[in-house]
C-alpha positions as CSV (number, residue, x, y, z in Angstrom):
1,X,33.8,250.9,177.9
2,X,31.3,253.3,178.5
3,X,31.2,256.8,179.0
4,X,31.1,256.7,183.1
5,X,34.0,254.4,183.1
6,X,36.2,256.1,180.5
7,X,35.7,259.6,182.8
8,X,36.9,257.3,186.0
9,X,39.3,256.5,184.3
10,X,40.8,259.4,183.0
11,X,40.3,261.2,186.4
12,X,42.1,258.7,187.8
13,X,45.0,258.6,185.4
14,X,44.6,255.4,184.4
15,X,44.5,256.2,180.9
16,X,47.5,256.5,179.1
17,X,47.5,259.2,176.8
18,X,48.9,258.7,173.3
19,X,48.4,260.3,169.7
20,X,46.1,259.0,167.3
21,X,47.8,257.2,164.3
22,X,46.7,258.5,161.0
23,X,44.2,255.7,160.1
24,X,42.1,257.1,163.2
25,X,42.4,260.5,161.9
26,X,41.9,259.5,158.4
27,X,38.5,257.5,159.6
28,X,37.6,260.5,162.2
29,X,38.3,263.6,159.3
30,X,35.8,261.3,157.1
31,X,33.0,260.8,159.1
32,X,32.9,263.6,161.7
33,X,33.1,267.2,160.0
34,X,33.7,269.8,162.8
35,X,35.5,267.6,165.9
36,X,37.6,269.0,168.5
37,X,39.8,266.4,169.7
38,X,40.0,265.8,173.3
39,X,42.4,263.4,173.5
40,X,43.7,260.0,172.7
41,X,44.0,257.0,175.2
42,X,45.0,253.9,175.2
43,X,43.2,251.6,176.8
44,X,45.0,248.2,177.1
45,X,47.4,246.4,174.2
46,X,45.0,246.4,171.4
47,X,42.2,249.1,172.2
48,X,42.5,252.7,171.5
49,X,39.8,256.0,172.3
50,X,40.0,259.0,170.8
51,X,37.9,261.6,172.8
52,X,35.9,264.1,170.9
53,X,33.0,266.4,170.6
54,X,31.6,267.2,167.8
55,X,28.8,270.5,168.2
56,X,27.2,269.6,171.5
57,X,27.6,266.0,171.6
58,X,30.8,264.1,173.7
59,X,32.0,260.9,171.8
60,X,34.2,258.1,172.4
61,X,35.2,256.2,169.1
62,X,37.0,252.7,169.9
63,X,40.1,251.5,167.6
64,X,41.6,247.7,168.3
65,X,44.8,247.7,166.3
66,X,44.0,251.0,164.3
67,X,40.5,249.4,162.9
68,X,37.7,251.4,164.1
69,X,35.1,249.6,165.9
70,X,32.4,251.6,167.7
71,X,31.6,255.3,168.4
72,X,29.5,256.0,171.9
73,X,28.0,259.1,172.1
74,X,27.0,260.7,175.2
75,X,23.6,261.8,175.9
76,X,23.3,265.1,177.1
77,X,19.8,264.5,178.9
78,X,20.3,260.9,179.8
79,X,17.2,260.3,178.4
80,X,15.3,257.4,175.6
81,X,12.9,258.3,172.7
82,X,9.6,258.0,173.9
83,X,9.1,254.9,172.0
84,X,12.4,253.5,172.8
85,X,11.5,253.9,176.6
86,X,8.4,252.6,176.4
87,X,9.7,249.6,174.6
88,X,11.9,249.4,178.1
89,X,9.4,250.1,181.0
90,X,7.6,247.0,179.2
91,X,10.3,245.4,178.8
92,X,11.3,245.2,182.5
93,X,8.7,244.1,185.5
94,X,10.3,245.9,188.2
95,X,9.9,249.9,188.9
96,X,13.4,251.2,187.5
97,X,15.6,254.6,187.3
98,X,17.7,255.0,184.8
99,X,20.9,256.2,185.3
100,X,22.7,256.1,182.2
101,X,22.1,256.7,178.1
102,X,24.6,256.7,175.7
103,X,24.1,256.1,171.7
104,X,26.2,253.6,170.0
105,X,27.3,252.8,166.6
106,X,28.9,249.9,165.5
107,X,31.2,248.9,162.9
108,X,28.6,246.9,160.8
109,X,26.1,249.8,160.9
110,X,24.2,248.1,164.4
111,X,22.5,251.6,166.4
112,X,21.9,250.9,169.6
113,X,21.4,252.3,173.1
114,X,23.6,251.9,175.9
115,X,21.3,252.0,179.2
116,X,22.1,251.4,182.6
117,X,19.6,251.1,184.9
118,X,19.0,251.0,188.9
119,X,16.0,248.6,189.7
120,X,16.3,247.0,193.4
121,X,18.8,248.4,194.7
122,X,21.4,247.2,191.8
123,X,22.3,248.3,188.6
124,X,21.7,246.4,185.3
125,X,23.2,247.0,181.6
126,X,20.5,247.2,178.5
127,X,21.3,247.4,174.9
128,X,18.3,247.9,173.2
129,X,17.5,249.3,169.5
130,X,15.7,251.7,168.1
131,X,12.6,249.0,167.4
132,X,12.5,248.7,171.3
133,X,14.0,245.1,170.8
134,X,16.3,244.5,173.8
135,X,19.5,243.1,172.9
136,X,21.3,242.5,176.3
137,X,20.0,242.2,179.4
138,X,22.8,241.9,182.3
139,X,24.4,242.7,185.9
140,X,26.5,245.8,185.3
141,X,30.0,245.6,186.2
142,X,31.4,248.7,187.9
143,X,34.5,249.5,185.5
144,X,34.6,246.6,183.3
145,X,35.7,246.8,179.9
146,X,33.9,245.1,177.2
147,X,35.5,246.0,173.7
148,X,35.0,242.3,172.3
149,X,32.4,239.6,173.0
150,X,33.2,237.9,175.9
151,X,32.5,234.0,175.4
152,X,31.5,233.5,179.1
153,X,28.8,234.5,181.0
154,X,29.9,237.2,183.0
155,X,26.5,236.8,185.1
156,X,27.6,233.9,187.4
157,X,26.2,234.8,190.4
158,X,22.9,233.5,189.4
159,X,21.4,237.0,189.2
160,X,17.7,236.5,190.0
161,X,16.6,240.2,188.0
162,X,17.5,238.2,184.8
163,X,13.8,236.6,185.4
164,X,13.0,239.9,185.5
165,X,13.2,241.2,181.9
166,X,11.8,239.3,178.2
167,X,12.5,240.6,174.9
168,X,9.9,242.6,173.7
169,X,9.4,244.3,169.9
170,X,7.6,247.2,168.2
171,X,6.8,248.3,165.3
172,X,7.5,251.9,165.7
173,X,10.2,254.1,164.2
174,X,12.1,256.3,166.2
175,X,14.0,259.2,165.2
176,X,17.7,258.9,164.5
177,X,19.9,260.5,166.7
178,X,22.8,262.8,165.6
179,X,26.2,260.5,164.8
C-alpha cells in the first residue's frame, strides 16, 4: 500500500485504528530513535501500519501477523536522485511526469523506490533501485493493496506501455536516503 492510498484511506475511514502490539514497538523503539507515533491501522486480517514520523520524514512500516515487513517513507519533494532518474528517463521511451516517490525498505535489506508515473494519459507503477535497475514495470491500480507477491499478472488488459519500458543498469552509486 502506498502512501497515496493509505491517506485515502484513512480520510475515508476505512482504516480501522488499533494499537500496536509490543513486537511492533519493540521492532519500531530499535530501529527508529525519535518517532512520534501517528497511529496504528489495520489493514485487512493479517496486515498492520503503524504511522509515524520520524524528524521530517512520514513513514508507513507494514506488520503481517506482528512480523515486520517493509517501511515506506514518504518523499518530501517527490523527487529521484539524479542518477536514479536518469536511470528512469532511459529507462522509459515515452515523455513522462512523475507523480509519486516514496523510499522503501524491505525486510531482507532490498532499498528501493516506489514511483508512479503519468506517461499517456495513464499512470504506471516503477520499483527501481538505487543502481537505476528497474525492478517492476506495471499498470498502477488506483487503491490496490499489494503487501505480498501476487502470483497472477495483475496486467491483463494487455497494457500496450509495457513495450514501452526495458531494464536498464548503471554503474553509479547514489546516496542513501535517511531510513
Amino acid at each position: 500500500m502506498d502512501f497515496v492510498t493509505f491517506k485515502d484511506k484513512l480520510a475515508s475511514e476505512d482504516l480501522k485504528a488499533t494499537k500496536p502490539t509490543p513486537e511492533m514497538l519493540a521492532f519500531l523503539n530499535g530501529k527508529y530513535a525519535d518517532k512520534e507515533i501517528l497511529g496504528t491501522y489495520r489493514i485487512n486480517e493479517s496486515f498492520a501500519a503503524v504511522y509515524f514520523k520520524q524528524k521530517l520524514w512520514e513513514k508507513l512500516a507494514f506488520f503481517k501477523d506482528g512480523d515486520w515487513i517493509e517501511t515506506r517513507v514518504n518523499s518530501l519533494k517527490n523527487k529521484l536522485p539524479d542518477d536514479v532518474n536518469d536511470a528512469l528517463s532511459k529507462a522509459i521511451k515515452n515523455t513522462f511526469s512523475i507523480v509519486k516517490v516514496e523510499s522503501v525498505i524491505s525486510e531482507n535489506g532490498d532499498f528501493y523506490f516506489y514511483v508512479i508515473i503519468k506517461m499517456s494519459g495513464k499512470k504506471r507503477m516503477i520499483h527501481i533501485n538505487k543502481a537505476g535497475e528497474v525492478l517492476v514495470n506495471e499498470k498502477y491500480v488506483e487503491n490496490y493493496i499489494r503487501l505480498e507477491e501476487d502470483d497472477e499478472d495483475e496486467d491483463e488488459e494487455g497494457d500496450e506501455d509495457d513495450e514501452e519500458a526495458e531494464e536498464i543498469e548503471i554503474d553509479e552509486d547514489v546516496d542513501d536516503y535517511d531510513d
